[in-house]
Every structure is written in structure tokens, then in C-alpha cells.
N, C-alpha and C positions, 0 to 999 in steps of 0.2 A: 699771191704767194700761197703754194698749198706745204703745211707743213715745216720743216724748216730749208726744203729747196726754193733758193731765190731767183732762181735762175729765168729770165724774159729773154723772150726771142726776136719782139719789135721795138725800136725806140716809141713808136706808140703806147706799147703796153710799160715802158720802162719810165715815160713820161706823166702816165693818166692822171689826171689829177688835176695840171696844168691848170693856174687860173690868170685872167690879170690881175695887175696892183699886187702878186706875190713876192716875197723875198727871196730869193736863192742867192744860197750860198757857193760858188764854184773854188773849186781845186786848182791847183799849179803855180808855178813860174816862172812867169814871162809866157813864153808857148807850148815850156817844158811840162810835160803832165797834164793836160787840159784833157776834159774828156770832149773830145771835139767834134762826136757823133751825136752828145747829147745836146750840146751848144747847138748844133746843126737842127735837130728837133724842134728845138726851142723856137728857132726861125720860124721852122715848117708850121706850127703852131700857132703862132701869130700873137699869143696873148701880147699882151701891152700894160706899160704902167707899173712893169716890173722896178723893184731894186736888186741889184746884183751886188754884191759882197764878194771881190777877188782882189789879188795882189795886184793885178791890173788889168786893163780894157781888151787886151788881145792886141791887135794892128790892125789896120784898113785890110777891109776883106778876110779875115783870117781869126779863127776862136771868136770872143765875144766880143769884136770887132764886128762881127755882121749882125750884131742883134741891134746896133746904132743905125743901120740902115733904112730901116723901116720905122725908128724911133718908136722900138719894143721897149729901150730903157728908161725907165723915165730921173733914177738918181744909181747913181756908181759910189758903193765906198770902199779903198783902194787908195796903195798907198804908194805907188806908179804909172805915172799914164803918159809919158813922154815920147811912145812909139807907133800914137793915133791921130793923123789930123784929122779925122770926122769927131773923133772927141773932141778935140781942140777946138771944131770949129761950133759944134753943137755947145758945149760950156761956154763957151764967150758968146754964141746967140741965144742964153739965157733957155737952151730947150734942154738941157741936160742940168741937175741936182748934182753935185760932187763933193764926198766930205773925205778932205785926203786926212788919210792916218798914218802915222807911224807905222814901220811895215811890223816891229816888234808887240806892237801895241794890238795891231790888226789880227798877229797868229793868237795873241793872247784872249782877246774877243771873244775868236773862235772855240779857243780851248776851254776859256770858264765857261763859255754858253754851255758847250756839253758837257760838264760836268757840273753844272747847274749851280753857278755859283752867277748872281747878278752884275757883280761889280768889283772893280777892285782898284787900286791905288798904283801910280808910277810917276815916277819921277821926267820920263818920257815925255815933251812935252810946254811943260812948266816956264811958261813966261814967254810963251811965243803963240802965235795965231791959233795953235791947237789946244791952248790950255783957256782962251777964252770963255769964261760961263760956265767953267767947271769947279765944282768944290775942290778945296785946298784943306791939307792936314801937312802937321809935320811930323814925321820918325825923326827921330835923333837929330833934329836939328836942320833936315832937310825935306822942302816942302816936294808934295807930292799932289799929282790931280787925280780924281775919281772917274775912272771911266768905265761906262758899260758894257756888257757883254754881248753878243751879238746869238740868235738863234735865227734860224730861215724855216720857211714853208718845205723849203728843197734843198737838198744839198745834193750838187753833181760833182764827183770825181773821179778822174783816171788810176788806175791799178795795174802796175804790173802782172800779176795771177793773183786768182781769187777762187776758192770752191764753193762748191753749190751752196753752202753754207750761208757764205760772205766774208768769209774772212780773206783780208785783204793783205799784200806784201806789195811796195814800192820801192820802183829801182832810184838811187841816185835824186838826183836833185827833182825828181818826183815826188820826192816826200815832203818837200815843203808846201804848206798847207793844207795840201790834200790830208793829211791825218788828223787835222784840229777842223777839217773841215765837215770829214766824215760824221763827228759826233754830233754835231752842230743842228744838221736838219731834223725837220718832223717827219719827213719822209727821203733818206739817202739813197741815191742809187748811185751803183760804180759802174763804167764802163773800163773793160779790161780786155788785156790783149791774149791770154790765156785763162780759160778755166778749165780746171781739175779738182777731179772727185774728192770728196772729204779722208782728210787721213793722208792724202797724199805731200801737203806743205808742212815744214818741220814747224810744230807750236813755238818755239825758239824766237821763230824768225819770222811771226805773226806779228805788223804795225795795225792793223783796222782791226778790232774782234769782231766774229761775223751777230754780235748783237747790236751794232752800230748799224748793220746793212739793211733797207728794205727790199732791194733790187739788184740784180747783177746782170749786165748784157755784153756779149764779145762783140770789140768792136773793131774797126780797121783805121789804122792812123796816118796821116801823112808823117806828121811829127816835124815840121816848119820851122829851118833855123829863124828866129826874131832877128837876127842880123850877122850878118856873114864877114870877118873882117879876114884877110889872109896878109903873110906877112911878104915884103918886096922880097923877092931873089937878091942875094945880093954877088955882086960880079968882081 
């Protein structure tokens, strides 16, 4: 980065860094918002022994679905995964790590990570397989678990536009996670479908500050319905 232009022109240079055994953090849900050029990298890169931190796995062949291909992942935690048989199949043959969380729990992670807060208390949880091994406190008479916050090596996100800056705006159901995701890495890069020059996005309507962004790259997206249902004609 020279100055305050974030702007990369290779998913190489968008990815450097890249090790195995690192954390990343990814954006979206379901297949909605994923940045799927940098997930694509990811492949092309080969590291191994990652943990990946997203609302869920992608699908067979498709977003962070194919980083189970090559068994780049080595633990997923995600608090959806019911649209992957290679997950399914890697989790029950003991090659895959998975610690399902609360999906409310999971954006919350994300959020205190970057805002540097360790840990915090919720009632989410409490007396079921997730509350296992966690300290307990009570507020006003109702107990609560202590759960941690999550921070990554990497955090990849999708962005509607973003200017050279980094500052980020997301359309629609884009915004879930990708915004608690952003804060979250040691080093964030966005992939985005539009960038424009600073000054041009109304500050208003700024969700990612571009102090949050290490990297910005335009990307190309298929944008893959996760499941297609239509309804009968009826006669």
C-alpha cells in the first residue's frame, strides 16, 4: 500500500502474506457476499492447516467449499453447514475440526474482536452442548456463558463499492458479517464489484471505515443461488 491508496490489481498481491495454520476470517451469507475471487486464491495458493471463521462452508464446489477439496481446512467455525456433503463427509471421517456457534454469537465474536474487546457474556447457549466448559455468571437472575472473541490473520470480504481509500458500502443481505468481519483481521482485504475515487461515496452511507481496509481488489462474481426453489404454476 503506498500511502492511503489500497487499491491491488492481483489477487496475488491482495493475498501476500498467505501462510499455513493461519486464521481467516471470511464475509457473507450463505453464498450471498462471499468474496469468491479471493476464496479462489486461497485454493490457488495451497496453504494448508488453515481455520476459517464464516457463517458457513460455501457448497460442494462452490466459495469455501473448495478449499475442503484439497483439505486446505483443517477446523471451520460456523454456525451453518448443512449445504456441504464433503463437509459432512470430512467431519464424520474425523479430517475436519468444527465448533458450531450460534450464528448471533458468531457475528458478536467478530464484532468485539475488532473492537478489542476479549470476551463477553450471553445468555445464547446456556445449558445445551455450546455452553459446555464455559464459565457461567448470573445478571439478574439469569445465568449467562462467557464466550470469546474471535480475531484472524486475514479477513476476506465482499463490498459492494469501495474507494481507493477502503471505505466500504454493502448492498442487502451482503451485510451480514461482512461488516464485523472487516474489523476483525490483522490484515483485511475487500474484494468489490465497483471502485471509485475518494469523495465520490456519500460518508452517510459508509458501513466499513477505510481504517479497517488493508487492501482493495475489483473483482468478477458469479453470485450463485445456494438453492433455487420456484413455486408450482398453479392451473
Amino acid at each position: 500500500m503506498s500511502g492511503f491508496d489500497k487499491v491491488v490489481t492481483s489477487y496475488d498481491a491482495a493475498m501476500e502474506g498467505l501462510k499455513d495454520d493461519m486464521t481467516i476470517i471470511a464475509g457473507g451469507f450463505g453464498l450471498c457476499g462471499i468474496p469468491e475471487g479471493l476464496i479462489a486464491q486461497i485454493k490457488t495458493m495451497g496453504a494448508k492447516g488453515l481455520t476459517v471463521v464464516s457463517n458457513n462452508c460455501g457448497v460442494d464446489g462452490f466459495g469455501l467449499g473448495i478449499l475442503l477439496e484439497d483439505k486446505q481446512i483443517k477446523k471451520m467455525v460456523s454456525s451453518y453447514v448443512g449445504e456441504n456433503a464433503l463437509f459432512e463427509k470430512q467431519l464424520l471421517n474425523g479430517e475436519l475440526e468444527v465448533e458450531l456457534t450460534p450464528q448471533g454469537t458468531l457475528a458478536e465474536k467478530m464484532r468485539a474482536g475488532g473492537a478489542g474487546i476479549p470476551a463477553f457474556y450471553t445468555a445464547t447457549g446456556y445449558g445445551t452442548p455450546v455452553g459446555e466448559g464455559k464459565e457461567v455468571k448470573e445478571f439478574d437472575g439469569r445465568p449467562y456463558i462467557l464466550e470469546e472473541s474471535i480475531t484472524g490473520d486475514f479477513a476476506i470480504v465482499k463490498a459492494w463499492k469501495a474507494d481507493r481509500y477502503g471505505n466500504c458500502i454493502y448492498r442487502h443481505t451482503a451485510q451480514n458479517f461482512n461488516p464485523m468481519a472487516a474489523t476483525a483481521g490483522k490484515i483485511t482485504v475487500v474484494e468489490v464489484e465497483e471502485i471509485v475515487e475518494p469523495g465520490e461515496l456519500d460518508p452517510a452511507h459508509i458501513h466499513t471505515p477505510g481504517i479497517y481496509v488493508d487492501r482493495v481488489i475489483k473483482g468478477t462474481f458469479e453470485k450463485r443461488i445456494e438453492r433455487k426453489v420456484l413455486a408450482k404454476e398453479e392451473r
